[in-house]
Steps between C-alpha positions, in 0.01 A plus 500: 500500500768741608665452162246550285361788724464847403868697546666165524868509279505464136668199374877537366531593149614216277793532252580296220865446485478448106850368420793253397737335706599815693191517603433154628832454664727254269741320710383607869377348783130533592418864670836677321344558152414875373107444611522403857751742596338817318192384681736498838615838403149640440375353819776732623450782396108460623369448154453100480339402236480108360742427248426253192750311385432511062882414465636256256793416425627499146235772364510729271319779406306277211414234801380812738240591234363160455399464879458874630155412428532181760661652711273797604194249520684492879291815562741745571528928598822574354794284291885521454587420181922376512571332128743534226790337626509207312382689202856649547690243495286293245570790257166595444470822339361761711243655250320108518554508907314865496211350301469195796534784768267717355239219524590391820482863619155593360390144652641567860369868519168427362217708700767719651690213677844678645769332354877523563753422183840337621773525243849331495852599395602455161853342474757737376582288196150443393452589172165676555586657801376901471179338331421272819590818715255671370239276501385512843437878578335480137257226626465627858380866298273335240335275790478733794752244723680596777909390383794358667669468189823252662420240720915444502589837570580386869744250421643693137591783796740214687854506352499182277774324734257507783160414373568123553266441814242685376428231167445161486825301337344515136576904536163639385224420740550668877563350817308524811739802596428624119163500532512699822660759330240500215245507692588803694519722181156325385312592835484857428315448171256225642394699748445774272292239283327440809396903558342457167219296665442752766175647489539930451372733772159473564344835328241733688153484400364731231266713610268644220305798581140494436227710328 
């Protein structure tokens, strides 16, 4: 009774953590991925909210489009969209990823669903490199997104002879301590996601005069 009562707490938003292997934590042990501790963090920072885990590993931006649909049928407020990584280093061209992101984006947003865009780093020998740079603030503009537009830009900021503990042996996906670090620079912009669903100040009634 006292839950459903009137002035009882809403229930926490729920995010869809719409992503590849970053997102569902490749390699870790259960409770270190990217979802459970940004949902630690948010708890935190007295914004808790429940976290979805839509990660997969191995996706690309193609394999995003095909189940954005799915995934949403989860019934959710707001969704983080974190792709494009093994578009990368597949060597898909980054006009065909835009295409998969553009539908993915329109899909996610629908009905003026708050969504957050997470980029990733280009590698510095990548032949498209300036054309995957730009992508993401051109998406985030088109669609309305919040951006991060580096997920890595933790760890690229640790000198290269150090960044050892914070990736798993293979050198790409994060460690535990990696993930820490990423996401403390993607709290800020979740919780900003999460302002989105706040309702605005209530407004005074109008009064209309009469006669």
């Amino acid at each position: 009774m006292l839950a459903t009562g009137a002035g009882a707490d809403p229930s926490p938003p729920r995010i869809l953590a719409f992503g590849d292997s970053l997102t569902a934590g490749y390699g870790l042990p259960r409770g270190k991925g990217l979802v459970p501790v940004l949902s630690r963090r948010l708890a935190q920072q007295g914004r808790p909210a429940i976290l979805l885990d839509g990660g997969l590993s191995g996706d690309t931006s193609y394999g995003g489009r095909v189940r954005i649909g799915w995934s949403l049928r989860r019934g959710v407020d707001a969704v983080i969209v974190q792709l494009g990584g093994n578009d990368l280093l597949s060597g898909i061209p980054a006009a065909r990823a835009e295409a998969n992101f553009d539908a993915i984006l329109a899909r996610a947003g629908q009905g003026g669903r708050p969504v957050l865009l997470v980029g990733i780093r280009t590698p510095e020998d990548h032949p498209q490199r300036a054309e995957w740079a730009a992508l993401w603030p051109r998406l985030a503009a088109r669609h309305g997104c919040l951006l991060l537009a580096d997920l890595y830009a933790p760890l690229a900021a640790i000198p290269v002879g150090e960044r050892a503990p914070y990736l798993l042996a293979d050198g790409v996906h994060p460690s535990a301590q990696g993930v820490e670090l990423i996401a403390e620079a993607l709290t800020p912009r979740v919780l900003a996601l999460l302002a989105m669903l706040d309702p605005g100040p209530a407004r005074p009634p109008v009064r209309r005069l009469s006669g």
